[in-house]
NURO-389668 format. One line per 8 residues: their letters; for each residue x, y, z of N, C-alpha, C. Coordinates in steps of 0.02 Angstrom, whole numbers, plus 50000, padded with zeros to 5 digits. Layout:
! NURO-389668
a) X:Y:Z:X:Y:Z:X:Y:Z; ...
END
This chain:
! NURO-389668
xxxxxxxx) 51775:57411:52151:51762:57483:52157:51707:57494:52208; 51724:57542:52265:51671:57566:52293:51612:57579:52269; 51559:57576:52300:51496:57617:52276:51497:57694:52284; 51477:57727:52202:51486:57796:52214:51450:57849:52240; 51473:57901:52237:51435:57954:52301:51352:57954:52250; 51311:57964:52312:51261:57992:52280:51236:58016:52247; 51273:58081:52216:51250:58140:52164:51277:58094:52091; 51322:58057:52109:51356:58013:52041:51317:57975:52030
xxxxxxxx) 51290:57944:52095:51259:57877:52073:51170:57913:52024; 51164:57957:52036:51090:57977:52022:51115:58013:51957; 51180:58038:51923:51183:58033:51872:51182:57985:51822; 51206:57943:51855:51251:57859:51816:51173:57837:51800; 51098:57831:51854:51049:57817:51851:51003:57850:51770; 51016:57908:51769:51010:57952:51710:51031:57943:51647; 51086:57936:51660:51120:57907:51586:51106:57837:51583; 51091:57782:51607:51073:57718:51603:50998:57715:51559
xxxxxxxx) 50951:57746:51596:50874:57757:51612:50878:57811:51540; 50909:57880:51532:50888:57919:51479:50941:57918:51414; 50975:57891:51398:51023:57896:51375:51034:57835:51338; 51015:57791:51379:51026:57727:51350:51122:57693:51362; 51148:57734:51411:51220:57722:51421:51256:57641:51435; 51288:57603:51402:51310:57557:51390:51353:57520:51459; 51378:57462:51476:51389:57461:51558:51468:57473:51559; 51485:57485:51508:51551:57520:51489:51567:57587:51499
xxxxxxxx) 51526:57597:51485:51517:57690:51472:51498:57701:51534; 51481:57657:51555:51447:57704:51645:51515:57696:51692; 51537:57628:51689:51588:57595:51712:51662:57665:51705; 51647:57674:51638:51707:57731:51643:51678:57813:51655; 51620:57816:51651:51587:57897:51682:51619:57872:51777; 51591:57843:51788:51595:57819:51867:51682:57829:51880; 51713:57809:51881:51795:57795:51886:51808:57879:51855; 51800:57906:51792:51818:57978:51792:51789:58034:51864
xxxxxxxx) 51754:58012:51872:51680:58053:51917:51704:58020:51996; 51722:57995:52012:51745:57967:52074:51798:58002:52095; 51869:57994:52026:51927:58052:52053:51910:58110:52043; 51852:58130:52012:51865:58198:52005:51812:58231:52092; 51777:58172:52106:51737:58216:52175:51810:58186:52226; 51835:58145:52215:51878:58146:52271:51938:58203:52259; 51952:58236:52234:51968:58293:52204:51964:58339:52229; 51876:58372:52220:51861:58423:52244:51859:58409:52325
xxxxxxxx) 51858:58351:52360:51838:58345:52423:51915:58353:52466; 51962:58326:52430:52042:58361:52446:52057:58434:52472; 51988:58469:52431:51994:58565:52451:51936:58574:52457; 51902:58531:52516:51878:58561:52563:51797:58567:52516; 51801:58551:52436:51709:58569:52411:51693:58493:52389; 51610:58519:52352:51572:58445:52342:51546:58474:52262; 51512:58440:52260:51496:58423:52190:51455:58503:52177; 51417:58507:52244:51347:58553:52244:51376:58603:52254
xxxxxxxx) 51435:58628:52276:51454:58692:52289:51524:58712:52242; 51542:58674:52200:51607:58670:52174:51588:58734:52117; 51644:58763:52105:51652:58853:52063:51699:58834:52022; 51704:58883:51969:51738:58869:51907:51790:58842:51933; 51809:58890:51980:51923:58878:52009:51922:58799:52033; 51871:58791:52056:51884:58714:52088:51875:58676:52015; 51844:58685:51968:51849:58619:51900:51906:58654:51858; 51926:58714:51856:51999:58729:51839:52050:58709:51868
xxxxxxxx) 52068:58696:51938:52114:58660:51972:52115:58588:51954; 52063:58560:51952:52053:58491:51941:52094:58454:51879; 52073:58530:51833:52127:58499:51765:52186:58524:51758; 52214:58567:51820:52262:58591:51818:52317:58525:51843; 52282:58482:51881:52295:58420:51920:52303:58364:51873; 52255:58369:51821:52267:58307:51763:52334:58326:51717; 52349:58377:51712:52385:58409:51684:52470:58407:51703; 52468:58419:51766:52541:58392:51804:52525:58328:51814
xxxxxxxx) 52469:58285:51776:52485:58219:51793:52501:58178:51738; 52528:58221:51691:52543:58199:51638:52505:58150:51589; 52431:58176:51615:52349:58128:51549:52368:58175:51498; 52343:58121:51464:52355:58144:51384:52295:58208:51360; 52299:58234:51330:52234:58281:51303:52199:58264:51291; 52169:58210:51252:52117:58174:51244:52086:58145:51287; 52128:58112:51350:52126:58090:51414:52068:58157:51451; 52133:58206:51446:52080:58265:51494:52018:58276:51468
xxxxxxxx) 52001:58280:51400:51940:58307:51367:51897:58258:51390; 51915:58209:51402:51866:58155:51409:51826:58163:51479; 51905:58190:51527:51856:58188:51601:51824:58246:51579; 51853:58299:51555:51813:58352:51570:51741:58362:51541; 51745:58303:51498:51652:58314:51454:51637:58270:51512; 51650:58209:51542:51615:58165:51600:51601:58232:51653; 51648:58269:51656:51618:58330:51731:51570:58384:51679; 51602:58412:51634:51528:58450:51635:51451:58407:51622
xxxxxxxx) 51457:58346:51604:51389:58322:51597:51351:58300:51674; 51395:58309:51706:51382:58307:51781:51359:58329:51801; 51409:58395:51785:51358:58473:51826:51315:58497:51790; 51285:58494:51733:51237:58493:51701:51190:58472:51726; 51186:58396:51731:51135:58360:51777:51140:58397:51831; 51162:58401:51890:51143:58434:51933:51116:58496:51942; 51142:58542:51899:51085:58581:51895:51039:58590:51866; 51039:58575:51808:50950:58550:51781:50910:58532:51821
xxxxxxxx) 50932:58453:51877:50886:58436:51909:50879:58460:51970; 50935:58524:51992:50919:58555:52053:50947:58540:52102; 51014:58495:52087:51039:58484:52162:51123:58538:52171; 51096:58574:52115:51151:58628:52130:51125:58703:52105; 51158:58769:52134:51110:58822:52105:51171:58852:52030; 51200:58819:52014:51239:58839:51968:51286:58785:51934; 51308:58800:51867:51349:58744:51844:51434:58771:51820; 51474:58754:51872:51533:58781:51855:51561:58767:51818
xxxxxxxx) 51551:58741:51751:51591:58713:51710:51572:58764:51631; 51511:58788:51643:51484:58836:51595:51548:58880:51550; 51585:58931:51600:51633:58958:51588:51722:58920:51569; 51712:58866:51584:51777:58828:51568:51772:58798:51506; 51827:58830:51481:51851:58824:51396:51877:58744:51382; 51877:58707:51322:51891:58660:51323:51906:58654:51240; 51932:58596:51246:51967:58562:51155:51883:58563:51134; 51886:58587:51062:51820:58594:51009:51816:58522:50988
xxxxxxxx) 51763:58514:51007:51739:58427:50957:51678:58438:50945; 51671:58398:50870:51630:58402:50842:51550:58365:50888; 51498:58379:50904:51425:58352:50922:51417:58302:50900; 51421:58244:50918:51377:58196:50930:51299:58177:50890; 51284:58182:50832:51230:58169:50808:51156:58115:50865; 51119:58149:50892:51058:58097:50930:51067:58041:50875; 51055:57963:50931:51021:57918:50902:50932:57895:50894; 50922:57865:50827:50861:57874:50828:50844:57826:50790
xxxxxxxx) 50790:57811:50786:50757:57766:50750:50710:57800:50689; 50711:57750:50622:50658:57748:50583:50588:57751:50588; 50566:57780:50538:50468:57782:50551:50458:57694:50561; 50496:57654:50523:50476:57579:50507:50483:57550:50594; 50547:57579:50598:50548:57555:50670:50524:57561:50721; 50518:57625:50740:50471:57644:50771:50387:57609:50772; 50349:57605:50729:50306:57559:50689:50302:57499:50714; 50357:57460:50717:50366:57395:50742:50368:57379:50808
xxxxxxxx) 50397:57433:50839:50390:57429:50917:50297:57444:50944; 50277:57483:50906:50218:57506:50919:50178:57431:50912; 50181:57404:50859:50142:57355:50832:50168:57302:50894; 50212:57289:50895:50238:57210:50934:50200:57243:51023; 50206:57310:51029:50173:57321:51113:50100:57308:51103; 50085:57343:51049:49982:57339:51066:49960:57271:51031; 50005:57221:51010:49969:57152:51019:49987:57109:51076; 50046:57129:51094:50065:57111:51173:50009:57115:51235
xxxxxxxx) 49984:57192:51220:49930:57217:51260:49865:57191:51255; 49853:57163:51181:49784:57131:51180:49795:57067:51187; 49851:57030:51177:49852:56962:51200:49846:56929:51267; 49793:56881:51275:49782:56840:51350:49857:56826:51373; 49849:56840:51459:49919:56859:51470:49915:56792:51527; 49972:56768:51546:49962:56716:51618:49959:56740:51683; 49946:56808:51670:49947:56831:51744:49907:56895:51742; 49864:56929:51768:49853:56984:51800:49924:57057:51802
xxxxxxxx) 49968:57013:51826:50050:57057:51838:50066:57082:51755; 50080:57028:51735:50079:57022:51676:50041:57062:51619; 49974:57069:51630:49928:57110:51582:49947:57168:51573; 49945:57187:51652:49947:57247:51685:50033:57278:51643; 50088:57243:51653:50127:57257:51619:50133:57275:51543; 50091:57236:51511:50086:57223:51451:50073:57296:51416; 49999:57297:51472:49946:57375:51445:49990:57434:51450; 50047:57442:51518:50060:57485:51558:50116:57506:51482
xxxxxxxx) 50148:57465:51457:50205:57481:51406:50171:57507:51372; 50122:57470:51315:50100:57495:51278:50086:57590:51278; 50056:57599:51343:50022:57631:51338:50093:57720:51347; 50138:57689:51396:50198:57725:51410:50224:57750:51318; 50246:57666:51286:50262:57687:51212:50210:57760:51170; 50146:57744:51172:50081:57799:51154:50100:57860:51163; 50118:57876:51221:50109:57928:51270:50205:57965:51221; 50232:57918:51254:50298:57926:51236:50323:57979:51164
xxxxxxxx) 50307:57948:51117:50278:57935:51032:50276:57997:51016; 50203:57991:51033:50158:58072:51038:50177:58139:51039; 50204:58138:51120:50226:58186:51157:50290:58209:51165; 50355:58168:51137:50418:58184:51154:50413:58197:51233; 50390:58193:51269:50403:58203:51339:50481:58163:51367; 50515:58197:51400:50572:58171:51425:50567:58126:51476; 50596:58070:51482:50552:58004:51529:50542:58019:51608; 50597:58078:51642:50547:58104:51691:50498:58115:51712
xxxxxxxx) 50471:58159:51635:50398:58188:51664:50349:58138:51623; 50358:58070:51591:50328:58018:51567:50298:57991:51644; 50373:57979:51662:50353:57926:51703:50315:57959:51772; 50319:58016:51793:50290:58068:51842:50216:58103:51806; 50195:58072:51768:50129:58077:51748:50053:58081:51813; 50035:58115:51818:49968:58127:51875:49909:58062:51851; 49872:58032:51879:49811:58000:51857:49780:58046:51798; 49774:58111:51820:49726:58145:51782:49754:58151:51700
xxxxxxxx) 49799:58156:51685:49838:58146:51614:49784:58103:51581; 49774:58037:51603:49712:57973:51563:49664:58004:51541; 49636:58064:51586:49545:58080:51589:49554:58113:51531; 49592:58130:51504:49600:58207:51475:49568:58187:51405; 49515:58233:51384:49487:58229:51322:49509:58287:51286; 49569:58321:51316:49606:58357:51254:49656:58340:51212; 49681:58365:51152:49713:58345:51102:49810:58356:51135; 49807:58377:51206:49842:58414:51217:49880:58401:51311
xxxxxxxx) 49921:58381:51311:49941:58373:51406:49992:58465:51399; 49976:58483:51467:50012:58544:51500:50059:58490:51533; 50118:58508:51537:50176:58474:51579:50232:58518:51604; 50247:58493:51653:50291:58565:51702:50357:58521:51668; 50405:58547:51642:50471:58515:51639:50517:58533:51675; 50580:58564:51651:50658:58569:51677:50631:58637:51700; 50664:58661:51747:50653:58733:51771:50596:58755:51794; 50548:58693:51796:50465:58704:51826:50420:58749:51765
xxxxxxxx) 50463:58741:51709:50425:58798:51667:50387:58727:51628; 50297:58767:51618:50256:58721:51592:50242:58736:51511; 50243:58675:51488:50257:58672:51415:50177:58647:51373; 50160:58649:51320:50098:58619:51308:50124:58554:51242; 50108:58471:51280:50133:58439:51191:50064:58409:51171; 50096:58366:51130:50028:58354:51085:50020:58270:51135; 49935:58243:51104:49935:58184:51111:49877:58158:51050; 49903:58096:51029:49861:58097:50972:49815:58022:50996
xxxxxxxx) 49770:58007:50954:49720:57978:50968:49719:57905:50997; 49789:57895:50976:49790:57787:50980:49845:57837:51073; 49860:57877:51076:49888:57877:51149:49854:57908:51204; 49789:57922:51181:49719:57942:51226:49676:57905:51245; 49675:57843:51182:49645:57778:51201:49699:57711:51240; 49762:57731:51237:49807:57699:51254:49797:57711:51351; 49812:57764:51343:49786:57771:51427:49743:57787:51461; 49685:57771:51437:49626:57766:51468:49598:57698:51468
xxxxxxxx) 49626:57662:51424:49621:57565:51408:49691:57564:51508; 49733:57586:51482:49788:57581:51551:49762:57569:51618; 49711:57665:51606:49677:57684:51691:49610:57640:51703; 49598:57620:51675:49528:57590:51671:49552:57507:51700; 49624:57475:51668:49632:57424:51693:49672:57430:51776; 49697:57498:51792:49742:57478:51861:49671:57475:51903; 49620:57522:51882:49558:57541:51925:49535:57450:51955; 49502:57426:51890:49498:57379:51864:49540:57320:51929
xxxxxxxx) 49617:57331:51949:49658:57299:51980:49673:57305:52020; 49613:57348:52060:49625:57394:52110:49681:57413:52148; 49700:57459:52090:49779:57502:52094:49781:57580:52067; 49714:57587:52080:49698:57657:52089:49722:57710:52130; 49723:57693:52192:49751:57729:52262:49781:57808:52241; 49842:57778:52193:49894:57841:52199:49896:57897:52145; 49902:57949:52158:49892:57982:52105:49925:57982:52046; 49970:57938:52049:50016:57961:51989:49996:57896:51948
xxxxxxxx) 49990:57935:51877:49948:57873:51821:50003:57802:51807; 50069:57801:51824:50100:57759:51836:50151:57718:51904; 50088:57704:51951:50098:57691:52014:50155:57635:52018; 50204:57632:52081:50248:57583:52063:50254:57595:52158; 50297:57537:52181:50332:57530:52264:50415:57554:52263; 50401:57619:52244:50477:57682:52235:50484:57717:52286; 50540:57745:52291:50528:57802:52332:50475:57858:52326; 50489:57865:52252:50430:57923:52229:50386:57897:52246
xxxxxxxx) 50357:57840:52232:50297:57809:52220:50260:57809:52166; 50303:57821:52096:50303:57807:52037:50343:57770:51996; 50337:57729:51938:50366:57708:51889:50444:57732:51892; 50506:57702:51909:50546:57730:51903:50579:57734:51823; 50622:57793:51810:50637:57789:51743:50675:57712:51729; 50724:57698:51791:50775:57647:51778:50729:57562:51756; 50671:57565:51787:50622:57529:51770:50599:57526:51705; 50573:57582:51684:50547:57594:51593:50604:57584:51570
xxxxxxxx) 50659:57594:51557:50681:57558:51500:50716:57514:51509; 50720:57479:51566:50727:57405:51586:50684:57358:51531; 50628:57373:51545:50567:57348:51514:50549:57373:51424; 50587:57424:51408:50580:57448:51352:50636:57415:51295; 50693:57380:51330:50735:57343:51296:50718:57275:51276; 50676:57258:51327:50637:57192:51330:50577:57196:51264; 50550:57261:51281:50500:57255:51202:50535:57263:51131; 50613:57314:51140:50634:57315:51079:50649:57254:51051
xxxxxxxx) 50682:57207:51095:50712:57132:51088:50636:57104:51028; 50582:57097:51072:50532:57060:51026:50521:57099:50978; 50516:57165:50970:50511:57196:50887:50582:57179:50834; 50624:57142:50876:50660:57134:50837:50705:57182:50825; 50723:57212:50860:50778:57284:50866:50849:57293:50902; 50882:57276:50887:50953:57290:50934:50934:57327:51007; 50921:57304:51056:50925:57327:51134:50953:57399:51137; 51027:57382:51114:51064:57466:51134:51042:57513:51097
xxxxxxxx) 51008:57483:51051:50971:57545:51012:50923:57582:51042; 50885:57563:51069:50819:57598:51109:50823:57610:51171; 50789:57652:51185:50789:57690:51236:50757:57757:51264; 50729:57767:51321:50667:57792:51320:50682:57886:51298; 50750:57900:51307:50801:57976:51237:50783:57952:51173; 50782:57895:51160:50791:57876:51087:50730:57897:51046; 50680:57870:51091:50602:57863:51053:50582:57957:51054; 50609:57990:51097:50619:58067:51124:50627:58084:51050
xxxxxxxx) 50693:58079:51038:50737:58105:50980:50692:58090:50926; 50665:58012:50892:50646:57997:50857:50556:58041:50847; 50538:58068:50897:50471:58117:50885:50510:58158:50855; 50541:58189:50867:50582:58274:50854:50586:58258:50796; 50639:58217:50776:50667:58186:50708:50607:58200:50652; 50572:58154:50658:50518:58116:50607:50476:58175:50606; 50462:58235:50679:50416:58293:50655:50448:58333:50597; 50532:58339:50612:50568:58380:50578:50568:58352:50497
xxxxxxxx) 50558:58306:50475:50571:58259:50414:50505:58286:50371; 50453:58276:50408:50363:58286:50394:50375:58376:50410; 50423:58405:50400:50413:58477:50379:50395:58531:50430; 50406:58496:50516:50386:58534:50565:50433:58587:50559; 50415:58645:50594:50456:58697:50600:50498:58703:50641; 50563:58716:50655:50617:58699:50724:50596:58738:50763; 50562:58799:50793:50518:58828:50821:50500:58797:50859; 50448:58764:50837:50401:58723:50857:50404:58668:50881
xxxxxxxx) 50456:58625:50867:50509:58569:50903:50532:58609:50949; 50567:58650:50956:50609:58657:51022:50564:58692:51048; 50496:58712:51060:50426:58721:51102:50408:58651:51135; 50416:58607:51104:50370:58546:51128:50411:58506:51163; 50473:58493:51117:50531:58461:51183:50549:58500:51242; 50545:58596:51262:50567:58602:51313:50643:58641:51310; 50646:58621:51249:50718:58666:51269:50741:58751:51252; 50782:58772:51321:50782:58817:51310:50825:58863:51273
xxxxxxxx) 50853:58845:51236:50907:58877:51153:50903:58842:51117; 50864:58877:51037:50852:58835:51009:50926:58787:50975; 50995:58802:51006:51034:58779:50970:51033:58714:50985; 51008:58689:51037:50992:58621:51086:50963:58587:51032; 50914:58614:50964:50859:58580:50946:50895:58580:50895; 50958:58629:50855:50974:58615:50785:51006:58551:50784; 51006:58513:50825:51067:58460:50796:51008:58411:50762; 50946:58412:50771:50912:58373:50731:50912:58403:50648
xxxxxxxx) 50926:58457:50620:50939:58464:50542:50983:58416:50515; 51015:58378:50563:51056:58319:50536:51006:58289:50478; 50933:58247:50510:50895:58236:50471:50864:58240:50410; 50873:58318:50402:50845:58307:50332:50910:58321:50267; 50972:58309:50290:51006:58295:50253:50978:58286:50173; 50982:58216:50177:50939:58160:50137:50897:58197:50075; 50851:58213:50131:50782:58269:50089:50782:58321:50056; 50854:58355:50096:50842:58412:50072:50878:58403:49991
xxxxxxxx) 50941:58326:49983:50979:58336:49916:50919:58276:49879; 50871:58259:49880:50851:58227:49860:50788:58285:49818; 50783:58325:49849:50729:58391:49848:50755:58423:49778; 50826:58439:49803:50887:58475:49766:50879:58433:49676; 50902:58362:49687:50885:58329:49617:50855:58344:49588; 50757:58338:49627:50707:58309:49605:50680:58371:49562; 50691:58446:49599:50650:58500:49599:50704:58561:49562; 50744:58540:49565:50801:58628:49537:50798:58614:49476
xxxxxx) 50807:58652:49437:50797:58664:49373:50868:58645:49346; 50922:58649:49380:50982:58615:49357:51018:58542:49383; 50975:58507:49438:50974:58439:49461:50991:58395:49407; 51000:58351:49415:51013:58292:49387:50982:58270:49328; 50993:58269:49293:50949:58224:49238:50910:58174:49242; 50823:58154:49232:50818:58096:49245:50828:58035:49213
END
């Protein structure tokens, strides 16, 4: 298979890096997403300029091609998650797929991890971090996770704006980072105490390694000239491995989900979750009530006056 167009490939990068996407799953996003831009490029559009009629033709095309329905639903969730990405991240001023109707399926429940688990990753990074390392490279790696996991944890921050962190984020002796997210709109999350000391132990060692220079608190030789996401959870599978965690399980969405989760469990208000993650309807944020399932029939037993007998 060719290498794919650009706007694909920086999705495929996304879903690898935020998503945690499997080399299967990319393998077949890529191959749906290939015919469908060679598609639109048949009449003359591209990914960035393509309008409802052009992703309505497209399945008008799967359709005299005799794919099965399930077949089509499939490309067609691979294209709207496309144009989604693209316009979230701005490389288009609109998403034509908004208005195109499709077969009803049920959501996808987020994956997530346990408080225990979570716990364990934490624990296996910050003895990693205090342990004598054989290298300088090495330390520096060691601290740099740790301190990413802290930050991570804390804040639900989406690994974009993790990894696009300013130097000045470390200094901060508030309880609190301002962060510009999706749409440039700035959000306020939390940071709690072991991820304030987490990156200031971090900035103190790049200083320390003299790798101060750049402004961004996670300097790397990128284009950006930051930490790339495809990097963090390169490296974040590598720490789940030593906590002892299934790889495909984690992922730098995962640990995302798993703040939301665990606030929602501990009685946060969905309000207030979909304030701190960023998103803008809160229907984005109900799919975490999955969670308290559990709680709420366990509540139901423990507390109704007609529950269960003990």
């Amino acid at each position: 298979m060719s290498p794919p167009p650009r706007l694909v490939a920086l999705f495929l990068d996304m879903m690898a890096a935020e998503r945690g996407a499997a080399g299967n799953t990319l393998a077949a996003y890529a191959r749906d997403l290939e015919d469908y831009v060679a598609s639109l490029s048949e009449t003359g559009a591209s990914p960035s300029d393509a309008d409802p009629a052009a992703v309505r033709s497209y399945l008008a095309r799967l359709e005299a091609r005799g794919l099965k329905r399930s077949s089509a639903a499939r490309r067609l969730s691979a294209v709207r998650q496309f144009h989604k990405f693209l316009y979230l991240e701005g490389y288009a001023e609109a998403d034509p797929t908004a208005p195109i109707a499709g077969p009803k399926r049920g959501r996808a429940l987020p994956k997530t991890l346990s408080v225990d688990e979570v716990d364990r990753l934490l624990t296996v990074a910050r003895a990693a971090a205090d342990a004598p390392a054989p290298s300088p490279f090495e330390q520096l790696r060691a601290v740099r996770m740790r301190c990413l996991l802290e930050l991570l944890y804390a804040s639900g921050l989406r690994v974009s704006e993790l990894v696009s962190l300013p130097k000045a984020a470390a200094r901060t002796r508030e309880r609190f980072l301002i962060v510009r997210g999706k749409g440039r709109k700035e959000r306020l999350v939390p940071l709690t105490k072991a991820a304030r000391t987490a990156a200031r132990a971090y900035l103190a060692l790049i200083e320390q390694q003299g790798r101060a220079a750049s402004p961004w608190l996670f300097p790397a030789d990128s284009e950006t000239g930051h930490l790339t996401r495809q990097a963090f959870a390169r490296d974040l599978k590598a720490a789940a491995a030593a906590a002892g965690l299934r790889a495909d399980r984690v992922s730098p969405h995962v640990l995302r989900h798993a703040f939301a989760s665990h606030l929602l469990q501990n009685g946060a208000d969905l309000r207030v979750i979909q304030e701190l993650l960023g998103h803008a309807d809160i229907a984005t944020t109900q799919i975490y009530t999955h969670m308290l399932d559990d709680r709420l029939k366990n509540m139901v037993r423990d507390l109704h006056p007609m529950g269960e007998d003990g």
